[in-house]
C-alpha positions in Angstrom: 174.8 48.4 -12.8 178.3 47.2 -13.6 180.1 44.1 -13.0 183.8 44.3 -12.2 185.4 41.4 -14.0 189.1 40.4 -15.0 190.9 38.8 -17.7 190.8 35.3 -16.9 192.8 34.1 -20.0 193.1 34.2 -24.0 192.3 30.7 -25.1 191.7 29.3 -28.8 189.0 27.7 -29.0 189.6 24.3 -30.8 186.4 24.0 -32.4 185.9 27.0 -34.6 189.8 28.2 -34.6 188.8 31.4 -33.3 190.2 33.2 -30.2 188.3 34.0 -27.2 189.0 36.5 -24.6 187.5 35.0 -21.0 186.1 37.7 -18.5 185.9 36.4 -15.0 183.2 37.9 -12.7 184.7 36.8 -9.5 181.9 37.4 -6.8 179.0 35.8 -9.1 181.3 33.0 -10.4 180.5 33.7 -14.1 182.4 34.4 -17.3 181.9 36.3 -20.7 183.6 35.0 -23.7 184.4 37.5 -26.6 185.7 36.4 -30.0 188.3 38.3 -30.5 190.7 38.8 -33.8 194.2 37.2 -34.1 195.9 40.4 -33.8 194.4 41.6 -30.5 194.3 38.3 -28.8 198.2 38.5 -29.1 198.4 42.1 -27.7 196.0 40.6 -25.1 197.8 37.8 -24.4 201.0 38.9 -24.2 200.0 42.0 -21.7 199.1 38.9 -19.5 202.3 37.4 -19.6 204.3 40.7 -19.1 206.2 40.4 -22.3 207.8 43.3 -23.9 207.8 43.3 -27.8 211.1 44.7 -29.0 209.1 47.0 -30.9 205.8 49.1 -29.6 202.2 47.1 -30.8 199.2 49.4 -31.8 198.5 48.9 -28.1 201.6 49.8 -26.8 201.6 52.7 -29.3 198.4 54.1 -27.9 199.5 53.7 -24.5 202.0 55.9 -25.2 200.3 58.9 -27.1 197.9 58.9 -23.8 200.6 59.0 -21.5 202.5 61.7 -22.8 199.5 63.8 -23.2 199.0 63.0 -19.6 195.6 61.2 -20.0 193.9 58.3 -18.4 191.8 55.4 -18.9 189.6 55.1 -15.8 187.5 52.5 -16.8 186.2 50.4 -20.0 182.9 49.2 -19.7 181.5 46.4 -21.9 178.1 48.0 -22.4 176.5 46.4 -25.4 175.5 43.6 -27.2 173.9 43.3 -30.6 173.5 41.1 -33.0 175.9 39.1 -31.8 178.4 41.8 -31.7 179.8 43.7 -28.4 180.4 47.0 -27.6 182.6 48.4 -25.2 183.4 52.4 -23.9 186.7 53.8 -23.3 186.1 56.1 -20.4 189.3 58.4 -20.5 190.6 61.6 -18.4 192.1 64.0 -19.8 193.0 67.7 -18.2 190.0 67.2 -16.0 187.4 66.1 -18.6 185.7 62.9 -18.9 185.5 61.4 -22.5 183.5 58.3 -23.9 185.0 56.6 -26.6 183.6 53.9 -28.5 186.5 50.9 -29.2 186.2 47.2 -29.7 186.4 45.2 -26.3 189.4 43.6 -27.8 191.0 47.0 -28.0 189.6 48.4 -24.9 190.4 45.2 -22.7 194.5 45.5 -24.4 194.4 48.9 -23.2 193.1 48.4 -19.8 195.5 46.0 -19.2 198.3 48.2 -20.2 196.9 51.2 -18.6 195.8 49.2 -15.3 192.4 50.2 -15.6 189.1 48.2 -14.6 187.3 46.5 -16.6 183.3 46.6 -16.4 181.1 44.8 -18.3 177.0 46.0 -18.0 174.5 43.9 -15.7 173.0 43.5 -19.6 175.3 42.0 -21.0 176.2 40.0 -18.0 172.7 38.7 -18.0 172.5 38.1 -21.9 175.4 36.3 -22.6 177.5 35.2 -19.4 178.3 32.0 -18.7 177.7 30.8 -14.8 178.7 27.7 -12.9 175.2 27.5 -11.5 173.9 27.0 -15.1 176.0 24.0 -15.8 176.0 22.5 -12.1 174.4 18.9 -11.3 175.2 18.5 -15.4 178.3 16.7 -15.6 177.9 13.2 -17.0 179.0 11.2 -13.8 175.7 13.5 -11.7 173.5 12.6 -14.1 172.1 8.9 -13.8 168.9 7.9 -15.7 167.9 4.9 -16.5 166.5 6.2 -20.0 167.6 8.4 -22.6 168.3 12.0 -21.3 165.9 14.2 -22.0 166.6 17.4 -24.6 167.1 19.7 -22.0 169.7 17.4 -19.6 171.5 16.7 -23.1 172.0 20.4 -23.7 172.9 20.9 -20.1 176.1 18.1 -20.4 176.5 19.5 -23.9 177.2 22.9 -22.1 179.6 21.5 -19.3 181.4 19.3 -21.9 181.6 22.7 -23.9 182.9 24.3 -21.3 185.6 21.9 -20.1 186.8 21.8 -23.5 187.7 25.7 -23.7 184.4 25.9 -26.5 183.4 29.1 -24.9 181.3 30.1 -28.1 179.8 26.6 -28.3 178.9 27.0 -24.2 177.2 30.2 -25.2 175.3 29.1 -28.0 174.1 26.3 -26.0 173.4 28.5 -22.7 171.1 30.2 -25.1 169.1 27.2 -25.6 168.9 26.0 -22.3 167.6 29.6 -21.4 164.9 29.3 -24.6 164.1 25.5 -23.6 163.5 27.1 -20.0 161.1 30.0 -21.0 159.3 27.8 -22.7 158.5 24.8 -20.5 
């Protein structure tokens, strides 16, 4: 099954310097975060903001090519994750053939975005590595009121909502991880 999601924002997250790419499930109210390079969270970000580079980006360049050959990106599907690295599918038309391409998310979501197509991501990946309010509700530090020490489980739980209000996507994830682990466990 696939998720529809959109890009929610670029962001930089503070704590490792890296930039992440949010993906915003809006029915479930969950996000994936992808590190993404430098490079393509520019072409990312400023598809997003609808500004025009005096001069074409890799992105733009591709764009291009495809639509002067007259093809079309239907979709791009998230679809993998593996060792800490996703993949993603280009799903392109072109004179009435369907074609799979393997690409980066980071490339695949610029392109979407400059070729209106949807973006999927897999219910596997959605389930492995998304990030839900559900997970972090009841957490926040004012909800929680013990009279002892938290236990290792609450603590990873506001850990994970501070992570998250901070823009630490990666840090959220990590922790998410955890909390899932922590879970299976007990």
């Amino acid at each position: 099954m696939l998720i529809a999601v959109r890009v929610d924002r670029v962001t930089l997250d503070a704590h490792t310097n890296r930039f992440v790419v949010i993906l915003k499930d809006d029915v479930n109210n969950r996000w994936l975060p992808i590190v993404v390079g430098n490079t393509e969270a520019q072409a990312i970000a400023l598809q997003l903001e609808n500004v025009s580079p005096p001069r074409p980006l890799t992105h733009d360049l591709i764009k291009n090519l495809l639509e002067s050959i007259e093809a079309k990106i239907s979709r791009v599907v998230v679809n993998d994750l593996r060792e800490n690295t996703y993949y993603a599918l280009i799903n392109l038309k072109l004179n009435g053939t369907d074609s799979e391409i393997d690409a980066r998310p980071s490339d695949a979501i610029a392109l979407a975005l400059r070729m209106h197509a949807p973006i999927f991501i897999s219910q596997d990946v959605m389930d492995k590595a998304s990030v839900t309010e559900k997970e972090s509700e009841g957490t926040s530090g004012s909800e929680i009121t013990t009279s002892g020490p938290l236990n290792n489980l609450e603590k990873l739980e506001v850990d994970m909502e501070k992570a998250i209000t901070d823009e630490r996507y990666e840090d959220a994830a990590r922790l998410r991880d955890e909390i899932k682990e922590m879970k299976k466990k007990s």
